[in-house]
KOLTOR-97154 format. One record per residue (C-alpha): residue number from 0; residue in one letter; chain; x, y, z. Coordinates in Angstrom, 2 decimals, always signed. Each point is the difference from the previous one (the first is absolute). Example, Ala and Ser with C-alpha at 12.3 -4.5 7.8 and 13.67 -1.06 7.14 Angstrom:
{baza 0, a, A, {+12.30, -4.50, +7.80}} {baza 1, s, A, {+1.37, +3.44, -0.66}} 
This chain:
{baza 0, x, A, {-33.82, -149.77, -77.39}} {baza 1, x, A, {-2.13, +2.25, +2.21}} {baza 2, x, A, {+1.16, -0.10, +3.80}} {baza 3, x, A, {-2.95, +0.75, +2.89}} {baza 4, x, A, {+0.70, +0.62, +3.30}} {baza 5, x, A, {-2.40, -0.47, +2.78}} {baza 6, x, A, {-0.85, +2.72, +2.40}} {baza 7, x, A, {+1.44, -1.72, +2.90}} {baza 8, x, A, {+2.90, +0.07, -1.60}} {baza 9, x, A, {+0.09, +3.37, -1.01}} {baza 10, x, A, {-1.09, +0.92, +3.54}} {baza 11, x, A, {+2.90, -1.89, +1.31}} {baza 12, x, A, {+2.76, +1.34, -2.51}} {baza 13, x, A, {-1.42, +3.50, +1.20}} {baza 14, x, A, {+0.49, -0.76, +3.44}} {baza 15, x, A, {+2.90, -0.85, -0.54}} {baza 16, x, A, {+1.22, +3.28, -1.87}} {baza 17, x, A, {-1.73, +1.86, +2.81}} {baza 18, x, A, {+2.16, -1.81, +2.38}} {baza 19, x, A, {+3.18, +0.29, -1.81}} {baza 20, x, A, {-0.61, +3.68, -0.65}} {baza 21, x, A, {-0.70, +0.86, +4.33}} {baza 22, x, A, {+3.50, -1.46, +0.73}} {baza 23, x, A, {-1.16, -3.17, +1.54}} {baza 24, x, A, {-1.56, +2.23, +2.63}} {baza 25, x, A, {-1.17, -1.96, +3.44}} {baza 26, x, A, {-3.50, +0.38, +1.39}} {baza 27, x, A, {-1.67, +2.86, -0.54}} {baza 28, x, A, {+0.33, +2.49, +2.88}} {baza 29, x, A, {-2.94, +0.81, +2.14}} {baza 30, x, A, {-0.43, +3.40, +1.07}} {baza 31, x, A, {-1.32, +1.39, +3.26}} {baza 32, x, A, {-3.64, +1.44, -0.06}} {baza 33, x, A, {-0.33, +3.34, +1.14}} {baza 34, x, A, {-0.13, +3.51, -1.25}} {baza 35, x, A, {+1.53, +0.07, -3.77}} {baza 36, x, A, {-0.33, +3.73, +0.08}} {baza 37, x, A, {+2.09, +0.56, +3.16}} {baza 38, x, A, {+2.63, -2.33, -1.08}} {baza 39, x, A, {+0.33, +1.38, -3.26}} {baza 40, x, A, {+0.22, +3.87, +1.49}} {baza 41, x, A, {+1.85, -0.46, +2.78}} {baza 42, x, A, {+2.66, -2.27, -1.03}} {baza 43, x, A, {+3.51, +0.73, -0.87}} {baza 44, x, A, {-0.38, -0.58, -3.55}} {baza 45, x, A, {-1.90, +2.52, -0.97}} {baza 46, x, A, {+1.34, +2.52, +2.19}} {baza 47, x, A, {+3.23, -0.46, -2.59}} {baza 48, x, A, {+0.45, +1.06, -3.53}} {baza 49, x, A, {+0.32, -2.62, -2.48}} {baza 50, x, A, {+0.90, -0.19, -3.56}} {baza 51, x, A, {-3.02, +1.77, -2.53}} {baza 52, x, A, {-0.96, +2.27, +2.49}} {baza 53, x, A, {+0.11, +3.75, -0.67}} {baza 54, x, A, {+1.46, +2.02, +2.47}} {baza 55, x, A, {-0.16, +4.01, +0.64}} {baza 56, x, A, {+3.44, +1.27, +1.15}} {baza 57, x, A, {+0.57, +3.36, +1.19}} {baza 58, x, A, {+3.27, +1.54, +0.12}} {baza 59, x, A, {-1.04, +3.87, +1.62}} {baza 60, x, A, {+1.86, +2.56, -1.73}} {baza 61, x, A, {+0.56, -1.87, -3.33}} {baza 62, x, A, {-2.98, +0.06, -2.79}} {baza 63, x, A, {+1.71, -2.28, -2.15}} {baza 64, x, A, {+1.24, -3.13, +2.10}} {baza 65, x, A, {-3.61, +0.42, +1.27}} {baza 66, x, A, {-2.88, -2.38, -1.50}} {baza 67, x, A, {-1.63, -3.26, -0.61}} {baza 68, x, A, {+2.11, -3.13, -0.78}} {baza 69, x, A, {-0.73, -3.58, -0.87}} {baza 70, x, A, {+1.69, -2.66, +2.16}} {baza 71, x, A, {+2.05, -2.05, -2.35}} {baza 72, x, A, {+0.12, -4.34, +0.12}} {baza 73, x, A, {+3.50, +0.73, +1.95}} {baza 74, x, A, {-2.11, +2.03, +3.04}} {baza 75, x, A, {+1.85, +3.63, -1.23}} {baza 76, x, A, {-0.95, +3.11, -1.22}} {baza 77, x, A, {+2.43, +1.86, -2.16}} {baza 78, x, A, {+0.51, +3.58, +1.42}} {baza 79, x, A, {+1.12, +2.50, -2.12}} {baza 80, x, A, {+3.74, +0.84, +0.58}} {baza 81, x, A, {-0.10, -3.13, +2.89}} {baza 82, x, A, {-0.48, -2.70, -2.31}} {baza 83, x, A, {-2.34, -3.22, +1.04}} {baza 84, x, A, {-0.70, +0.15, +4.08}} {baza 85, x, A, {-1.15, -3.58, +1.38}} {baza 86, x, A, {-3.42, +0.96, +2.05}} {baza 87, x, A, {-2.16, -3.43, +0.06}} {baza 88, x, A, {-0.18, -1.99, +3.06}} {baza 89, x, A, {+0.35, +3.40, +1.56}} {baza 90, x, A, {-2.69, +2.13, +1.73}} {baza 91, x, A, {-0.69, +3.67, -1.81}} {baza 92, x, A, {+2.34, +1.37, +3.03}} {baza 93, x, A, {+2.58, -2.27, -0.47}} {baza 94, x, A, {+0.39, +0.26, -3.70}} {baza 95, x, A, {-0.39, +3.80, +0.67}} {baza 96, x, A, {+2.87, -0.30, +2.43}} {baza 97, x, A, {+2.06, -2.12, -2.71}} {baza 98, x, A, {-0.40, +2.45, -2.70}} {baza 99, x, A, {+0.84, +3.13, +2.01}} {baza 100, x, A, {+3.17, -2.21, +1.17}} {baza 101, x, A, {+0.71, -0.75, -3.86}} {baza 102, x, A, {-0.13, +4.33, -0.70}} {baza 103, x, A, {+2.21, +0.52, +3.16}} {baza 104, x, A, {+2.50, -2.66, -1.01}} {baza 105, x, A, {+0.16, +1.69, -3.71}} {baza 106, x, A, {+0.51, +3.23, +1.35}} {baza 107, x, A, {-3.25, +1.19, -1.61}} {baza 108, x, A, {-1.05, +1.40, +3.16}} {baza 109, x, A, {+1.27, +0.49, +3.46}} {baza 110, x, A, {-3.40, -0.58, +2.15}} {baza 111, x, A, {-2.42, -1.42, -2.37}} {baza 112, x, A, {-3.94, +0.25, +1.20}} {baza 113, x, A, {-1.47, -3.01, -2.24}} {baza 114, x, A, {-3.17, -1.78, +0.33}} {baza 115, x, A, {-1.98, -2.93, -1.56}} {baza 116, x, A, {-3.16, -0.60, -1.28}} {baza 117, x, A, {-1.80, -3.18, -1.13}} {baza 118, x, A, {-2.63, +0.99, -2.57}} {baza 119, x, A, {-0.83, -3.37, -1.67}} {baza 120, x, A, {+0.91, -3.26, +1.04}} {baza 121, x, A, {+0.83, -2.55, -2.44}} {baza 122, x, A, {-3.12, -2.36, -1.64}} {baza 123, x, A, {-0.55, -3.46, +0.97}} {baza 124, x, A, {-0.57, -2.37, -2.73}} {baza 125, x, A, {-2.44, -3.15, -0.19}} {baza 126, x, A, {-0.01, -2.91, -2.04}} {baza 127, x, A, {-1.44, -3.15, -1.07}} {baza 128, x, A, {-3.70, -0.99, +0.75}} {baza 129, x, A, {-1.55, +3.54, +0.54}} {baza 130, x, A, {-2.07, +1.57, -2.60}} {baza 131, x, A, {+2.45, +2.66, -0.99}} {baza 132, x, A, {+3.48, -0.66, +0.75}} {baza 133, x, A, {+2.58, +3.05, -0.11}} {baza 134, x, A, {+1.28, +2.92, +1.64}} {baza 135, x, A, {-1.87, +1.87, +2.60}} {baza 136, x, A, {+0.54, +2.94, +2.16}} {baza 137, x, A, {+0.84, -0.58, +3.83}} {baza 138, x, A, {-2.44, +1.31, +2.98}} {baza 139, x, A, {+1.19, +0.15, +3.54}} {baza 140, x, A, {-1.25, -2.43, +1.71}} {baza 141, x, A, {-0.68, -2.38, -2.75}} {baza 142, x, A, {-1.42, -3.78, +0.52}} {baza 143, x, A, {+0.43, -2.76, -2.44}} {baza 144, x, A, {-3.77, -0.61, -0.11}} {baza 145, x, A, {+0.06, +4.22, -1.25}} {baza 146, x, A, {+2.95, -0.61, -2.51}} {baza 147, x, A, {-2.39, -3.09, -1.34}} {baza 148, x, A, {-3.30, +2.06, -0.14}} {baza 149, x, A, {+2.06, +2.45, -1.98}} {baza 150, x, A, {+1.13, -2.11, -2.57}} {baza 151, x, A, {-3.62, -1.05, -0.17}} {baza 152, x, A, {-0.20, -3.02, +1.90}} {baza 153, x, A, {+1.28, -3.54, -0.44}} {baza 154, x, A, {-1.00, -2.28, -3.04}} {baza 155, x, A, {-2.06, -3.22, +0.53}} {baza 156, x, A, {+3.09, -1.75, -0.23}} {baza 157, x, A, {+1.84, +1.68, +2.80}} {baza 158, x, A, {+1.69, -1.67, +2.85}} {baza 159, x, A, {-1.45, +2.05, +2.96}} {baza 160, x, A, {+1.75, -2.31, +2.67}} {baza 161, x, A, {+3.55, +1.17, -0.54}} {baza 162, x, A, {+1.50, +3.11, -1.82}} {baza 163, x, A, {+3.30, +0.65, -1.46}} {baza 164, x, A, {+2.22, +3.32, +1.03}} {baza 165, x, A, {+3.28, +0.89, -0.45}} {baza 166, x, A, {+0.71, +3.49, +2.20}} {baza 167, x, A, {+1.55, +2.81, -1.30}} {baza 168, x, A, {+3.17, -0.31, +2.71}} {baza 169, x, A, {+0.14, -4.00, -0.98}} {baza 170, x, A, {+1.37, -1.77, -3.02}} {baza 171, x, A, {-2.05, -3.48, +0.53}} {baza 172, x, A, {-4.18, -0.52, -0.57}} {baza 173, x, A, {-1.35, -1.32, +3.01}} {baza 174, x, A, {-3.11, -2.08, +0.72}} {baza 175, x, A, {-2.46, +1.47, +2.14}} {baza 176, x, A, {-3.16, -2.00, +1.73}} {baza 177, x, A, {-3.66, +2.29, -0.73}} {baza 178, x, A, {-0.38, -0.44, +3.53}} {baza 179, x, A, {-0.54, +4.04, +0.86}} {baza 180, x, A, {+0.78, +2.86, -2.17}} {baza 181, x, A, {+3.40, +0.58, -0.70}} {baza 182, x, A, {+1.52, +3.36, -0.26}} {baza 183, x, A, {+1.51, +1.75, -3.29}} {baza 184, x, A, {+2.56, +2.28, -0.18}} {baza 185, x, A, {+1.22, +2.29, -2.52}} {baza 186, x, A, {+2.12, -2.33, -2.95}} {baza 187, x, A, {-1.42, -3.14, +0.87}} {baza 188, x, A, {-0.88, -2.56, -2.58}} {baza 189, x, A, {-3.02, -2.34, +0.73}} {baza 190, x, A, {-0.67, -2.79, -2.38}} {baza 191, x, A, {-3.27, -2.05, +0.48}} {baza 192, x, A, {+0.54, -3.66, -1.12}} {baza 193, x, A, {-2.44, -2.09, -1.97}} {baza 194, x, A, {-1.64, -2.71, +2.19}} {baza 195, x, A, {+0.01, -3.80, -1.62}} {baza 196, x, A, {-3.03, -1.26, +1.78}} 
């Protein structure tokens, strides 16, 4: 016995997933028009290092501790001789300051000059209804309507009244209204649903 489903029904039980899967998530958010670009710059987050960026540190006077090192899923960097040195949600000067503080505490050195680079902040990733899905790199400044165009657009079967984004500092996906461009930030994961209709 063959059994058919129509595609209401398969529209519905998808709905339902989607539903299930957000974390029975309230209305979407609306966001407040205005300049993505200057919200996305100036704003706290990415003034901070976060977890797959690559930082430049710079201890003066020592070659070897000197170099480029990934930020790990934790928010360290593993110094040689220090160990692993928590740096995201910190500002280049602060996670300077907490390294040097880390060398002093060791004994490794009595006045420590340190400093911090960011070199690459870590990608943003988009998925669902765009025409290539998948890891991308981040650019200052970044809209949602860029990270789209970069993945090639959305499909014709693309919801483009609410999107899907779960920020790198946050745990949950949230539901945002299409209502203005939205700022991305480095480690962000945007997922474009399917619309039904």
């Amino acid at each position: 016995m063959t059994l058919t489903t129509s595609p209401w029904s398969r529209g519905l039980a998808a709905a339902l997933i989607a539903a299930t899967i957000t974390g029975c998530s309230t209305d979407p958010i609306q966001v407040a028009q205005g300049s993505t670009a200057e919200r996305a710059l100036g704003g706290s987050e990415v003034a901070t290092i976060a977890p797959g960026d690559r930082v430049r540190l710079t201890v003066f006077g020592d070659q070897q501790m000197s170099g480029e090192y990934g930020v790990d899923d934790a928010g360290a960097i593993s110094v040689p001789l220090a160990g692993p040195v928590a740096v995201a949600g910190k500002t280049p000067v602060d996670a300077a300051k907490a390294i040097a503080g880390v060398l002093r505490t060791m004994g490794l050195y009595r006045d420590p000059r340190v400093t911090v680079e960011v070199m690459t902040l870590a990608p943003f990733y988009i998925l669902g209804e765009v025409n290539r899905p998948g890891e991308y790199p981040y650019r200052p400044g970044m809209s949602l309507f860029a990270a789209v165009a970069t993945a090639g657009g959305y499909t014709y079967r693309a919801d483009k009244a609410t999107v899907y984004i779960r920020k790198s500092t946050e745990n949950v996906e949230r539901a945002y209204e299409l209502n203005a461009d939205i700022a991305v930030m480095p480690g962000d994961r945007i997922r474009i649903p399917e619309r039904y209709f």
